[in-house]
N, C-alpha and C positions, 0 to 999 in steps of 0.2 A: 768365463765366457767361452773356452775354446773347449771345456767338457759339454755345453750345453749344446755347441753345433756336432760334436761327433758325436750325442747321443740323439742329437737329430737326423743325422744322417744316417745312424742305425736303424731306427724307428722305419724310416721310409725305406731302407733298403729290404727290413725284414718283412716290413708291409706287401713289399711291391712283390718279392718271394713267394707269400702266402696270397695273394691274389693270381699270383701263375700258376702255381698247383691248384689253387680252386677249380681258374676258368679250367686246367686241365680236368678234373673229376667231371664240372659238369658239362665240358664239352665230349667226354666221353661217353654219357649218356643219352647225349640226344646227335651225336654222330659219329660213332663206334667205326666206322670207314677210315677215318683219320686221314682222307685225298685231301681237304684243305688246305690252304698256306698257313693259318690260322693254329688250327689244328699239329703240324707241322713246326709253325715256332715256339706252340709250348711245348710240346714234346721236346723238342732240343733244348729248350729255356731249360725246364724241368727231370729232365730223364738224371745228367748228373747228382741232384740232390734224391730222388726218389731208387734208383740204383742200388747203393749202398744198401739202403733201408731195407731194398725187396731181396737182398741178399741175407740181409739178418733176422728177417721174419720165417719164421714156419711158412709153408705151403698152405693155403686155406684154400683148396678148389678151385673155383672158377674168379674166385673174389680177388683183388687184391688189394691190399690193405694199405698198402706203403703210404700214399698219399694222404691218408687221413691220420696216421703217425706221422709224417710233416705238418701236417696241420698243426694236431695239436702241440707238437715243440716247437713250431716257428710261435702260434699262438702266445704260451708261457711266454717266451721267450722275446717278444713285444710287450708282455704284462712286465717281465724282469725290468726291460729297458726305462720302461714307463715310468718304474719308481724309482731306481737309480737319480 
């Protein structure tokens, strides 16, 4: 009983994770300004888990990658939970 609620609480918390970086990428693309409040609480929701990442990445120009490597290991890592 008490494995099934902490791996329910995982699920949602890794979910809710991977829907901040999301709306982060795509609110990047269609308002690169970043003035919103909006804009503003995913940046800080997300800057500590993306951080790290863009520290350990190579440089790729103008691009940065970081968040689409959260993606995809938050992703996995909601499939792991899922079959646990």
């Amino acid at each position: 009983m008490i494995d099934v609620l902490i791996r329910n609480f995982l699920q949602m918390l890794v979910t809710a994770v991977w829907l901040l970086v999301l709306g982060r990428v795509l609110l990047s693309w269609f308002d690169p300004s970043r003035q919103n409040r909006v804009s503003q609480l995913l940046i800080q929701a997300t800057e500590p888990i993306l951080s790290p990442v863009r520290r350990l990445l190579p440089r790729s120009g103008m691009f940065d990658l970081s968040a689409f490597v959260v993606l995809i290991v938050l992703g996995t890592l909601m499939r792991a939970i899922a079959r646990a």
